[in-house]
C-alpha positions as a LaTeX table, in Angstrom:
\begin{tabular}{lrrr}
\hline
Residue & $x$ (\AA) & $y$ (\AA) & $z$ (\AA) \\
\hline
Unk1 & 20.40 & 23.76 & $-15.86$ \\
Unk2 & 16.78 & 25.03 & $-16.14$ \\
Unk3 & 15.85 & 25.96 & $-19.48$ \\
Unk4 & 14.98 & 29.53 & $-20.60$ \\
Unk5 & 11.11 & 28.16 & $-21.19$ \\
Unk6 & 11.04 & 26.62 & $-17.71$ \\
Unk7 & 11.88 & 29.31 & $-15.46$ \\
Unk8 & 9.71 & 31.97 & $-13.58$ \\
Unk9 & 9.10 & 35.15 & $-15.21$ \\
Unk10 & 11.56 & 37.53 & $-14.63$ \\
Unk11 & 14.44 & 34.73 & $-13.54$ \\
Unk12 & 17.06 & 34.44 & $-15.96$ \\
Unk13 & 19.39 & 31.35 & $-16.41$ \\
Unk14 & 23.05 & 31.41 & $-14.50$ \\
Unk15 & 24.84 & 28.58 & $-14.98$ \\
Unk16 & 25.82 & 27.05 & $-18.79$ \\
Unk17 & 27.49 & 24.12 & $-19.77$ \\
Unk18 & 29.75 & 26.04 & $-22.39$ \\
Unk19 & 30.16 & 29.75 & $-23.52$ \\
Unk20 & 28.12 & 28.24 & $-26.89$ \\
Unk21 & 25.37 & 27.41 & $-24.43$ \\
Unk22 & 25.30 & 30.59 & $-23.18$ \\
Unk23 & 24.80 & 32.59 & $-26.51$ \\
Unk24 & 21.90 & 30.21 & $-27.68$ \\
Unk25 & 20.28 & 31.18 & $-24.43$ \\
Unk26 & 20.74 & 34.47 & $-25.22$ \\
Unk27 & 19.53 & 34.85 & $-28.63$ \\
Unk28 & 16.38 & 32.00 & $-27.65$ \\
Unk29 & 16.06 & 34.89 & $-25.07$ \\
Unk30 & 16.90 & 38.08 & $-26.86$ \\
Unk31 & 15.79 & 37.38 & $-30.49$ \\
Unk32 & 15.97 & 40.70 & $-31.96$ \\
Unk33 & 19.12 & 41.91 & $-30.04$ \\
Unk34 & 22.07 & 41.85 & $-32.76$ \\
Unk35 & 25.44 & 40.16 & $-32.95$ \\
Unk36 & 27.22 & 37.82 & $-30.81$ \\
Unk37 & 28.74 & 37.41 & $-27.54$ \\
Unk38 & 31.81 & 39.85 & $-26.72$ \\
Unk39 & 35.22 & 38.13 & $-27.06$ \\
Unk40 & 35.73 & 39.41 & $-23.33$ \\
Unk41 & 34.88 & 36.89 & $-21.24$ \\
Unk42 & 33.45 & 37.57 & $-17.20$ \\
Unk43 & 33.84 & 36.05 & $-14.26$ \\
Unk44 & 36.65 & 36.26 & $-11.49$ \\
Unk45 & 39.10 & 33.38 & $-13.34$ \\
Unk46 & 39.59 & 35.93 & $-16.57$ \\
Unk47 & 40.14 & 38.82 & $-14.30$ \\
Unk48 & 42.54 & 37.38 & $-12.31$ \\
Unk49 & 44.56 & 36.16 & $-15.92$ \\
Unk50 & 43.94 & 39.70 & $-17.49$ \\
Unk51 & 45.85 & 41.29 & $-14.02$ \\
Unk52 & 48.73 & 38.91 & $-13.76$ \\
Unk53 & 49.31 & 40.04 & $-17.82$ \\
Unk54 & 49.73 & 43.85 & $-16.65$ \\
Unk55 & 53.26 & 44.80 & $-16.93$ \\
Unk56 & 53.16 & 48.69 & $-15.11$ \\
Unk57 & 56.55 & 49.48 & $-17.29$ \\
Unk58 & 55.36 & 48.26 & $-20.79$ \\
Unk59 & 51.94 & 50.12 & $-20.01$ \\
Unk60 & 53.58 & 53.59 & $-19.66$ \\
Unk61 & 55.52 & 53.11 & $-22.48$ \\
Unk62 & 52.91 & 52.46 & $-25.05$ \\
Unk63 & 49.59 & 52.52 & $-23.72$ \\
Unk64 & 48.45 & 55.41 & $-26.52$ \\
Unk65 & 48.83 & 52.90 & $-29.10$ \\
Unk66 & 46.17 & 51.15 & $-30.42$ \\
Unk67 & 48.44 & 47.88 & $-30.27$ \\
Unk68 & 50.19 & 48.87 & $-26.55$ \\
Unk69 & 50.45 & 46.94 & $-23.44$ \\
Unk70 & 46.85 & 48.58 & $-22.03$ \\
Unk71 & 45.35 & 46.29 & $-19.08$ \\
Unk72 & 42.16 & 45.47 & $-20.76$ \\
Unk73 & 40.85 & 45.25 & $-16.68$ \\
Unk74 & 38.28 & 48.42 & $-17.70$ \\
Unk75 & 35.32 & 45.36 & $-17.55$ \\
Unk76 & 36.00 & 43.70 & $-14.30$ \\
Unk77 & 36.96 & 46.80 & $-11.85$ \\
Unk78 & 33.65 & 48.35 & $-13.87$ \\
Unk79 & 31.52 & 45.85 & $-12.75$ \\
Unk80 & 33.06 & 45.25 & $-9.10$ \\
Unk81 & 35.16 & 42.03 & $-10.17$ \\
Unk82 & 38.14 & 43.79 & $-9.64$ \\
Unk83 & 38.15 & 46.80 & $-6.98$ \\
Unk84 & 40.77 & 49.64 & $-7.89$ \\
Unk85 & 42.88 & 48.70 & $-4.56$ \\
Unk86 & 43.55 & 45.38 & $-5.73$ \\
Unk87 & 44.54 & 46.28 & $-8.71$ \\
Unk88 & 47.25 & 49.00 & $-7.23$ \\
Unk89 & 48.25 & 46.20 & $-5.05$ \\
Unk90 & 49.08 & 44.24 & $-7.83$ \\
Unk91 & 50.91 & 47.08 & $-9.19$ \\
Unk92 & 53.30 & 47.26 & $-5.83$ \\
Unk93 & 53.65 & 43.72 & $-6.05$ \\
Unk94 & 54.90 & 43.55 & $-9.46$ \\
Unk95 & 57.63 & 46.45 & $-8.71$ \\
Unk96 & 58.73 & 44.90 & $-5.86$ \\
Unk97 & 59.09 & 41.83 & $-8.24$ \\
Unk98 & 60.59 & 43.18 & $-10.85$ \\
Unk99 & 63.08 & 45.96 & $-9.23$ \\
Unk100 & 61.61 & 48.63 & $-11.29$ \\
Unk101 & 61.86 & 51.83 & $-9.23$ \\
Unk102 & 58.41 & 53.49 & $-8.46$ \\
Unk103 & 58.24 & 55.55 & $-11.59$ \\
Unk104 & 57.88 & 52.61 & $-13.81$ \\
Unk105 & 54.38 & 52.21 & $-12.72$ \\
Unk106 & 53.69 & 55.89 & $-12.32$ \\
Unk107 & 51.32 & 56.10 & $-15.45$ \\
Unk108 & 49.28 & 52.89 & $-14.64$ \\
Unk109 & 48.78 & 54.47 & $-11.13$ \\
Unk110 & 47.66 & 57.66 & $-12.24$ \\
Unk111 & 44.82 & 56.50 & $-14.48$ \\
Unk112 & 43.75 & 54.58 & $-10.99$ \\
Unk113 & 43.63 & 57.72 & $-9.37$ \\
Unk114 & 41.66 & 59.08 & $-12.41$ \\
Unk115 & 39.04 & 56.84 & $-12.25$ \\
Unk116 & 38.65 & 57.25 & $-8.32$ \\
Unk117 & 38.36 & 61.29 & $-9.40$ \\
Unk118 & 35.69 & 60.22 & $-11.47$ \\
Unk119 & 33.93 & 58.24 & $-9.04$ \\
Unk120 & 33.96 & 60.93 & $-6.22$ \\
Unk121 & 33.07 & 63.54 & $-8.91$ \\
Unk122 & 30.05 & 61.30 & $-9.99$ \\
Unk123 & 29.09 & 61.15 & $-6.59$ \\
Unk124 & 29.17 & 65.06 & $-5.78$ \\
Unk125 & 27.27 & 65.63 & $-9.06$ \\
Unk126 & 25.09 & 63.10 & $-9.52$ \\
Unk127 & 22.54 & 63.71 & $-13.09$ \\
Unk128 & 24.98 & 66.78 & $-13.11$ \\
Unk129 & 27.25 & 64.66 & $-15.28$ \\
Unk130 & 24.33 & 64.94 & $-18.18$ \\
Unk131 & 24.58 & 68.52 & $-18.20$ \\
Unk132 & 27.37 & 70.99 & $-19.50$ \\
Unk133 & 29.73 & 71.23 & $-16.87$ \\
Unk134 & 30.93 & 74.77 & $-18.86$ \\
Unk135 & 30.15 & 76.52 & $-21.42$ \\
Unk136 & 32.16 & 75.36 & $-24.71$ \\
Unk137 & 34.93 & 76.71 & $-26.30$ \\
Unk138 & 33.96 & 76.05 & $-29.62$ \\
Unk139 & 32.55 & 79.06 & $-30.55$ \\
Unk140 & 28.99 & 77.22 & $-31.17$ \\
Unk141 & 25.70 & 77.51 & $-28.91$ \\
Unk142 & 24.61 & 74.14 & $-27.41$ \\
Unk143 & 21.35 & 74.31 & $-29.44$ \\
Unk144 & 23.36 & 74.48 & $-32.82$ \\
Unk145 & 24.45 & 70.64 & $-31.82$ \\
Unk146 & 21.89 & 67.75 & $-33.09$ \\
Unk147 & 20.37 & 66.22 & $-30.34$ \\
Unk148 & 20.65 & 62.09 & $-31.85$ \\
Unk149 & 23.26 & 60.42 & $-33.97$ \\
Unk150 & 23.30 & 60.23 & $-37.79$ \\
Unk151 & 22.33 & 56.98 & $-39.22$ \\
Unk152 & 25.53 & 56.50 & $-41.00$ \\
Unk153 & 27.35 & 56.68 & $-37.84$ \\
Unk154 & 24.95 & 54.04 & $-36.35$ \\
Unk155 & 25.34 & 52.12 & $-39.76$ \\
Unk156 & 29.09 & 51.89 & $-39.55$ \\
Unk157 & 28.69 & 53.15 & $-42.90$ \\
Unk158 & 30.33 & 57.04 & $-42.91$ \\
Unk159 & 33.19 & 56.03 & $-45.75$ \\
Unk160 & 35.50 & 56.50 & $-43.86$ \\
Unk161 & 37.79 & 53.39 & $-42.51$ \\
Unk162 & 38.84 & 54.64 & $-39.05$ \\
Unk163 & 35.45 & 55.66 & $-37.92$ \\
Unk164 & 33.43 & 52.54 & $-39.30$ \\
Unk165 & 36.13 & 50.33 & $-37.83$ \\
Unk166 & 35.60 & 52.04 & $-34.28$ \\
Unk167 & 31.92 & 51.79 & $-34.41$ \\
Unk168 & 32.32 & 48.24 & $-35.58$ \\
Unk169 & 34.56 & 47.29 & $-32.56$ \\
Unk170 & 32.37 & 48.91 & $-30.28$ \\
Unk171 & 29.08 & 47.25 & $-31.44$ \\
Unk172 & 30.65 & 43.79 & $-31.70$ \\
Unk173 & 33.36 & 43.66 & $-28.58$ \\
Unk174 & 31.73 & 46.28 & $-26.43$ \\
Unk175 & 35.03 & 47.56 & $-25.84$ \\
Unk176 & 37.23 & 50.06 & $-27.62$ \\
Unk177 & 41.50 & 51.53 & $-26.99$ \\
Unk178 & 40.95 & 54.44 & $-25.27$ \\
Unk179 & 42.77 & 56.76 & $-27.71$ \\
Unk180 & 39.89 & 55.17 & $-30.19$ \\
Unk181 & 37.20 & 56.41 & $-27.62$ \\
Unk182 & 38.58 & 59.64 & $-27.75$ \\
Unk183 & 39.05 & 59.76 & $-31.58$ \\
Unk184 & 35.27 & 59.22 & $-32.11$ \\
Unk185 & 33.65 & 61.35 & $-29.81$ \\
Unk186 & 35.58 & 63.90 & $-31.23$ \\
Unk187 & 34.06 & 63.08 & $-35.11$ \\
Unk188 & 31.23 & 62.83 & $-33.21$ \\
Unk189 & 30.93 & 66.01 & $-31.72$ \\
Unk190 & 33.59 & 68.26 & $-33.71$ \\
Unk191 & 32.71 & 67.08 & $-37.21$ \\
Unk192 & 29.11 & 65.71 & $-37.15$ \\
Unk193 & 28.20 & 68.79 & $-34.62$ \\
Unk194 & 26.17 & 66.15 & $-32.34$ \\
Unk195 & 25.76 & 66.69 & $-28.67$ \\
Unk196 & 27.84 & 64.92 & $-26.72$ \\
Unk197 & 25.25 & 63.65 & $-24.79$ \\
Unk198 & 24.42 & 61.37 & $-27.30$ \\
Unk199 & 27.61 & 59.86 & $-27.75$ \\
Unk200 & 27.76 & 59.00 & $-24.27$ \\
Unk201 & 24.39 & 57.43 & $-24.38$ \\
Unk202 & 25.46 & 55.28 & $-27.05$ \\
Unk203 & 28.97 & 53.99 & $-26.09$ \\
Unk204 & 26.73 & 53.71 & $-22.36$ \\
Unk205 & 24.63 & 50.81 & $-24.43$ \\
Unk206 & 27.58 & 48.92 & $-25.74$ \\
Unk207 & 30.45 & 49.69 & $-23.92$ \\
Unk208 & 31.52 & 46.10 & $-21.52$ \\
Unk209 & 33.13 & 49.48 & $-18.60$ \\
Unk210 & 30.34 & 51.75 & $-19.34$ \\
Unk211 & 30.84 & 53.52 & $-16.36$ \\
Unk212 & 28.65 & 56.96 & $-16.08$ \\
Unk213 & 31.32 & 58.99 & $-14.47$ \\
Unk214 & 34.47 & 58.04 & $-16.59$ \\
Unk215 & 32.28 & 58.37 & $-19.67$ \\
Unk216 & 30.25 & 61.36 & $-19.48$ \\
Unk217 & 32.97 & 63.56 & $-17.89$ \\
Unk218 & 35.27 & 61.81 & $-20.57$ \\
Unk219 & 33.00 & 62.59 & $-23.17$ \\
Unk220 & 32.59 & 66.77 & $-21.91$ \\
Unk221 & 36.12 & 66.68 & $-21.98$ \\
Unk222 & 36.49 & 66.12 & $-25.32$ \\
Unk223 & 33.62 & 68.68 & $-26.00$ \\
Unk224 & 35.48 & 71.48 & $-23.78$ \\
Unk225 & 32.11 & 71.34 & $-21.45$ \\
Unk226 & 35.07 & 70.03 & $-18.95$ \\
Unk227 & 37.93 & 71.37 & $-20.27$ \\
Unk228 & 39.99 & 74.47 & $-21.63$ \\
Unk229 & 39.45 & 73.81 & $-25.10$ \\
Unk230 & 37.82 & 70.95 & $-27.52$ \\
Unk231 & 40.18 & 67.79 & $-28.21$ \\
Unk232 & 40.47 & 67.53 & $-31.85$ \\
Unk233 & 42.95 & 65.08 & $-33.91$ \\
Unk234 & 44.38 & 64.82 & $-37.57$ \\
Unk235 & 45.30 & 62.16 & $-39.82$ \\
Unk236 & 48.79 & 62.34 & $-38.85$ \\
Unk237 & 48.10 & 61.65 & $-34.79$ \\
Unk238 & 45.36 & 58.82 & $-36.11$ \\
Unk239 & 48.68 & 57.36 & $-38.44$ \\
Unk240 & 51.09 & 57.04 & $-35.96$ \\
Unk241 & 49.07 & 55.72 & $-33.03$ \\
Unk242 & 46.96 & 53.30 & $-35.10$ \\
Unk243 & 49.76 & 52.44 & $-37.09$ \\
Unk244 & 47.95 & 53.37 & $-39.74$ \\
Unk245 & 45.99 & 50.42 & $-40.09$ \\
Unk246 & 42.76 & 52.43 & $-41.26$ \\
Unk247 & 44.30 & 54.73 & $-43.52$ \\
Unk248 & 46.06 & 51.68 & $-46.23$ \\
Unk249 & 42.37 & 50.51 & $-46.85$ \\
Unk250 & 41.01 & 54.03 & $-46.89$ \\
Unk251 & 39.32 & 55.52 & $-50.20$ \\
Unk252 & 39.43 & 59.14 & $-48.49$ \\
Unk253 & 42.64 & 58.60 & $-47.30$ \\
Unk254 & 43.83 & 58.61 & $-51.24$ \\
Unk255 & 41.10 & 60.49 & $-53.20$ \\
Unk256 & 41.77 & 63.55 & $-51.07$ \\
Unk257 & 38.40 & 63.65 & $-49.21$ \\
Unk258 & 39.81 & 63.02 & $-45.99$ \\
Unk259 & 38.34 & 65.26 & $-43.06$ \\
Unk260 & 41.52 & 64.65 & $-41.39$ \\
Unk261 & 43.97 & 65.51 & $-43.35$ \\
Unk262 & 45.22 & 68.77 & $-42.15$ \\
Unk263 & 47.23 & 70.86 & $-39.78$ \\
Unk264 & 45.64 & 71.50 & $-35.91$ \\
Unk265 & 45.23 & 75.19 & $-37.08$ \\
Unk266 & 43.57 & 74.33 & $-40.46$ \\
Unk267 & 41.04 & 71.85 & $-38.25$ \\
Unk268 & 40.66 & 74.80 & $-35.65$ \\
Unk269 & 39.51 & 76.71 & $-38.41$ \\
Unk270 & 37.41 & 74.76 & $-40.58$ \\
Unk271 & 35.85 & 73.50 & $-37.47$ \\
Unk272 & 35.20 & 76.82 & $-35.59$ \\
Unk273 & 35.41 & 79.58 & $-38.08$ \\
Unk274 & 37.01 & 82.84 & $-36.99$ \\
Unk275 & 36.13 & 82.57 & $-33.46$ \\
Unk276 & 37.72 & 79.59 & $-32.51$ \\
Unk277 & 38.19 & 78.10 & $-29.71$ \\
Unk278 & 39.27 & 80.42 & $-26.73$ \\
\hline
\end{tabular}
């Protein structure tokens, strides 16, 4: 293999002897870029191993839970390793394996179909994904939102275990649980009062399946620019989907200074005063 210092400018080196090759290229190459390499590995070979894993039945069962059977394939059909009709095939073939009737795989299919939504959607709006798709139902104007994310977000360094653990994930796998996604643009937007825009830039830089369409329009959702009303969640939801894994190690979670400990309606109205969200 060519070394970094011997190649044209602009060429980049494609072929390494090991994965620990790889990252020293990368840091000779990208000195002031921080961390390591994602555990997720590329290529064809790990998508291939990461698909045969899928089991359609154990998916729908727990795939909310930050320890449930989700397919982890979000990096290779992003990227065009895997397309979306292979992996549905692989979905027929495993029920016809397995006896299961159709409904087994019914969830797993559906978020296929979601992310084909997004796709055309992407493709009818174009940059309209950037912009408010509504008008929120928060009760705040768009200009009341900060337009760039607070340091201590950035910092992993907010106090408060489930958020900092997210943001670490994120930074260091490029990859986060869905329900995890959804629980931090929410702080994000909800409690920090930043635009979502900005949250969708920044899981766009680290994110392995940034994908534009899933995340903006993922992202509005959550900020009820694409929806009927704001997605919000409490320390009780965060508990029993995380197993509460953030909460044991929590000072907040103990000292009373938790921001989400409380009802939905005692959120709703901290969060949005008397007019609410319609």
């Amino acid at each position: 293999m060519q070394s970094a210092d011997s190649l044209p400018p602009g060429d980049l080196p494609c072929r390494f002897a090991s994965r620990a090759e790889l990252e020293a290229t990368l840091r000779q190459l990208f000195p002031e870029a921080p961390g390591g390499l994602s555990p997720i590995q590329g290529g064809h070979r790990a998508a291939e191993t990461a698909l045969a894993a899928v089991d359609p039945l154990a998916y729908g069962r727990s795939r909310n839970h930050l320890d449930g059977a989700v397919t982890h394939l979000s990096p290779y059909i992003r990227h065009g390793v895997l397309s979306l009709a292979e992996v549905r095939e692989a979905v027929f073939t495993w029920l016809e394996r397995s006896g299961e009737p159709a409904q087994a795989a019914a969830k797993l299919l559906n978020e296929l179909g979601w992310r084909d939504y997004w796709q055309r959607l992407w493709r009818q709006l174009g940059d309209g994904i950037w912009h408010d798709r509504e008008p929120l139902k928060t009760g705040h104007l768009s200009a009341s939102y900060a337009a760039e994310l607070p340091a201590d977000l950035l910092e992993a360094s907010t106090g408060l275990a489930c958020i900092d653990g997210f943001t670490a994930e994120l930074h260091t796998s490029g990859w986060l649980h869905n329900h995890a996604r959804m629980w931090l643009a929410s702080y994000v937007v909800h409690w920090r009062r930043v635009r979502w825009q900005a949250g969708a830039r920044w899981f766009l830089q680290h994110l392995l399946d940034g994908d534009p369409a899933s995340n903006n329009l993922s992202w509005q959702w959550v900020a009820s620019s694409f929806s009927s009303k704001p997605y919000l969640f409490n320390r009780a939801n965060l508990e029993r989907f995380s197993g509460g894994r953030y909460c044991r190690s929590c000072a907040a979670a103990t000292d009373g200074t938790c921001p989400f400990e409380a009802s939905y309606e005692q959120l709703q109205a901290a969060l949005f005063g008397e007019v609410g969200p319609c």
